[in-house]
N, C-alpha and C positions, 0 to 999 in steps of 0.2 A: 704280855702273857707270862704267868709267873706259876710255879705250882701250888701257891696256895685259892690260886682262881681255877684251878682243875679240880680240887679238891672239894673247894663249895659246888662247882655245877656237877662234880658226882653225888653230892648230898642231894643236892635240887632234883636230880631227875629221879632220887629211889624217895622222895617227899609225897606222900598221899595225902595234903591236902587238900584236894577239890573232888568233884563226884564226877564221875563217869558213868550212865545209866544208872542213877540214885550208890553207885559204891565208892569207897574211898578206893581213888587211883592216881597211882601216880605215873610221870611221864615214863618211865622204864616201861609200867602196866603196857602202855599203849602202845610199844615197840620201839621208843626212841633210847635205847638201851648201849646206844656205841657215844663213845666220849674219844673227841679224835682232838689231841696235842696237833695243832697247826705252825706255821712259823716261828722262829722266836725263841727256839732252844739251845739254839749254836752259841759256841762262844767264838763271835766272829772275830776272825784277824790273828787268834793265837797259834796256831799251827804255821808251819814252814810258808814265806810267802806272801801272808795274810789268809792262808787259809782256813778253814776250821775244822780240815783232816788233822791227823799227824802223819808225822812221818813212815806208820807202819799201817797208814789209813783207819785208826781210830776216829770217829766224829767226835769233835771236842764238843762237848756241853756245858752251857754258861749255868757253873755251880753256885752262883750266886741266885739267880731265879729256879733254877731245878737242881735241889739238892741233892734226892737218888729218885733215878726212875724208875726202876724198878719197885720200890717203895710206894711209890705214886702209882702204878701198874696194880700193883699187890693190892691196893686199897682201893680201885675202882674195880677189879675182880670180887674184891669181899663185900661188895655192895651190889655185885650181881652182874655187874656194867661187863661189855668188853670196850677194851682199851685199843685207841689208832694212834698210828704216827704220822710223819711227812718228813721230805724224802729226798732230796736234788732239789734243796730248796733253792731258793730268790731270793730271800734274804741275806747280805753277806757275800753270796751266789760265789764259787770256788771253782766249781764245774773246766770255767779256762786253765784256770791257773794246774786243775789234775793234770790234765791232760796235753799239757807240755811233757807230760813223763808218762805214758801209758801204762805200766809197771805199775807207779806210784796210784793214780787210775784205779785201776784193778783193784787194789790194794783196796783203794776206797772204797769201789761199790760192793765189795765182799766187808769191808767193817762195817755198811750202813747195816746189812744181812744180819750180824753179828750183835750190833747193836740191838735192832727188834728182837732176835732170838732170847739172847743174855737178858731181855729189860721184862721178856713174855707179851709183848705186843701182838693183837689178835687182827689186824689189820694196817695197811699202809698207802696213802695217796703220795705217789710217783710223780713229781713233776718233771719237767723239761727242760728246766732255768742250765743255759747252757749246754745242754747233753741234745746236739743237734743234730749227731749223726745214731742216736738211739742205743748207745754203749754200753752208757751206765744203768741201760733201763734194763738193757738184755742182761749183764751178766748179776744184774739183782735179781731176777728172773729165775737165772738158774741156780744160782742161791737159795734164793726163797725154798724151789723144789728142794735141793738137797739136805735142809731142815728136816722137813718130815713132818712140818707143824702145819697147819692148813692154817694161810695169812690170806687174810680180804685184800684183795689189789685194785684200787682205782687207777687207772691211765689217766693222769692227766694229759694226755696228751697236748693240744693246743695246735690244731691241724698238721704234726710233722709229719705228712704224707698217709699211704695206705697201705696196710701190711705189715711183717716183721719188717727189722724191730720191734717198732715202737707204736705205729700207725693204728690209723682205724679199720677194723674190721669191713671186709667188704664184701659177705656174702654171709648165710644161716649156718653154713656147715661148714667151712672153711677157720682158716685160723683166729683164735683169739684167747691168748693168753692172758687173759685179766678177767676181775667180775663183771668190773664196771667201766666205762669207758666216758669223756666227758664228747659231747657230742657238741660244742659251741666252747666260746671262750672263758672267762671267770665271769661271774654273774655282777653285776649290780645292783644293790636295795633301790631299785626303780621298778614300776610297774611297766612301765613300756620295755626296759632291758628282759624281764620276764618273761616279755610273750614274745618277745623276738630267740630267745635260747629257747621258747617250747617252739620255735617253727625248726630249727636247727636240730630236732630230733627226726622229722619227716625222711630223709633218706633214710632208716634206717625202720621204717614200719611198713614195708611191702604187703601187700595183699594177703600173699601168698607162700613167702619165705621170707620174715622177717628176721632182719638180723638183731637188733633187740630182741631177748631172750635169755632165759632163766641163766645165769651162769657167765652171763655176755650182755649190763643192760647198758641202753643207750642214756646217760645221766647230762639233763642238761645242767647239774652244778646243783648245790647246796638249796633250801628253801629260805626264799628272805621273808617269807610270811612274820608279823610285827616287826617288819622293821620299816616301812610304808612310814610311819607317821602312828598319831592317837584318835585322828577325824574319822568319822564313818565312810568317807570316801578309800580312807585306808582300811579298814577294814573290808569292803567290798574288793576291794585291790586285792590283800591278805587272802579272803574266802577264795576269790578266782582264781589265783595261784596257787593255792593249794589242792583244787579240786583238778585243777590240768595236768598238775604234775602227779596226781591218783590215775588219771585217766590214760596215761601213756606209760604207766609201770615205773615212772621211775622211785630210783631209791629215796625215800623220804630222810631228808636230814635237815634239823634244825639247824636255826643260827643266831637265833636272838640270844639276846640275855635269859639264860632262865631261871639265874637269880633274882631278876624284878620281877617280884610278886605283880605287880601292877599289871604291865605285857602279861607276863603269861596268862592271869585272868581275863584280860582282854580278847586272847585270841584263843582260848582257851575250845570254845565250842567250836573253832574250826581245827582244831589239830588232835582235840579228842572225838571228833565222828568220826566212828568204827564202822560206817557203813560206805566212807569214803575209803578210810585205811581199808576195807577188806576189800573193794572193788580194787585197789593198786595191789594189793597181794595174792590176788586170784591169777592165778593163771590155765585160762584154758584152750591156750593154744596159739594167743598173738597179744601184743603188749599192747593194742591200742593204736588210733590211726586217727589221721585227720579223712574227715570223707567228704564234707564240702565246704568250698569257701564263698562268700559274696558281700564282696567289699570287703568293711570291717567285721562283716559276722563267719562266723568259722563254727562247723557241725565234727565233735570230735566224738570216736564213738569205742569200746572196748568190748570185748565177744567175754560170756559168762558163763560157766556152765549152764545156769539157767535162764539166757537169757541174752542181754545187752546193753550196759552202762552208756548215757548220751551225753555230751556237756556241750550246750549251748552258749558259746563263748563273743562276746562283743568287746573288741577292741578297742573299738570309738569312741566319742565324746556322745554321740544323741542315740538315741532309741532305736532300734532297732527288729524287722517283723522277719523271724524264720522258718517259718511256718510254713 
């Protein structure tokens, strides 16, 4: 990942293109409007150690792939986009090596703060790589608040228990300091990995007090809709995954290429249906729930103000009667 491929997929997504109910739209149109910088920006090993702090807990950045970020930030804002980061990364991962000096620590997860602040980053996915007792998560946390900027926070969590820290949310009204929270592991461009992170959202869709929730949603990870393959069998893969992850509220994020014209045309009439997107952005009252299963068929259902979204879901290889 390098900044001039952040650069073409901010052009890609404000591209109108293609039609959307006979209008030229582009993918911003349709809400896919966040362009989030993933792994890949550190300059690993330069700082004290090997790590890619410094010594005053600066995150050192590989000025040869990102030359300024803020630059890069400034230019997906003038195109409309908000800009994400990432965060306690895995890459390189440094996380031990802080925290032999807790000082030094600190240091750091106040310069990560410093960094989104200084670059105008409108959002940040949190990981965990190393930060096992939830340290760096917390005092990025109170960082973040002491800004004054309202920043999107994904937990990546990755099961580190339940509760502050760093954990998963375990009730509707009780704590959760993030927006979004990953409710399963990192996803895989597999169709079977897909329906197994949408079962891994079920704890968190109660009857009655759900803790997914406008502010608090339960995210089973990124959408790998086009990345399936080019056969119609992928596509059908593509459409179902897409419409699950409508149906249980989570946050829709792309992850193909959306420089290849080719994909994006291809998948194109499952990511531009506004009547899926408006069923995942409705909220009236619960995000969506599984309501029955049998065998491989699964009845998933979402409350509407006027009404109620169903999705008939088959797991399987053969046909299946749900009737």
């Amino acid at each position: 990942v390098r900044d001039t491929l952040i650069l073409s997929v901010a052009d890609a997504l404000k591209r109108r293109t293609r039609l959307a109910d006979g209008v030229p739209t582009s993918l911003a149109d349709l809400g896919y409007y966040r362009l989030g910088i993933d792994d890949g920006w550190q300059a690993c090993g330069e700082g004290p150690r090997q790590a890619y702090h410094g010594t005053d807990g600066t995150p050192l950045v590989n000025n040869t792939r990102f030359r300024d970020l803020k630059a890069l930030v400034d230019y997906g804002h003038e195109a409309g986009l908000l800009m994400d980061f990432y965060q306690i990364n895995c890459m390189c991962m440094d996380t031990y090596i802080l925290n032999v000096n807790r000082t030094w620590a600190r240091q750091a997860w106040k310069g990560n703060v410093i960094q989104l602040r200084d670059a105008g980053f409108d959002g940040v996915k949190i990981d965990n790589c190393g930060d096992d007792d939830g340290q760096g998560y917390a005092i990025m946390m109170d960082e973040i608040k002491k800004t004054g900027k309202p920043i999107l926070v994904e937990n990546c969590n990755q099961a580190h228990g339940k509760g502050p820290p760093r954990g998963l949310p375990t009730n509707s009204s009780d704590w959760c300091n993030m927006h979004m929270f990953r409710s399963g592991g990192d996803i895989r461009s597999n169709f079977d990995d897909t329906m197994n992170k949408l079962q891994r959202t079920i704890p968190f869709q109660d009857i009655n007090q759900p803790i997914s929730r406008p502010g608090c949603w339960a995210f089973p990870d990124m959408l790998e809709v086009g990345n399936f393959g080019a056969n119609e069998l992928a596509t059908i893969e593509s459409r179902t995954h897409f419409f699950a992850w409508c149906i249980v509220s989570s946050p829709l994020f792309i992850s193909f290429d959306v420089t290849n014209d080719e994909t994006v045309d291809r998948i194109w009439p499952i990511i531009s249906n506004r009547e899926a997107i408006s069923i995942n952005q409705e909220w009236a009252g619960h995000p969506g729930r599984l309501a029955l299963t049998d065998g491989d068929g699964q009845i998933w259902t979402k409350k509407l103000f006027d009404g109620m979204a169903v999705l008939f879901l088959n797991r399987g290889e053969e046909p299946i009667d749900l009737s």
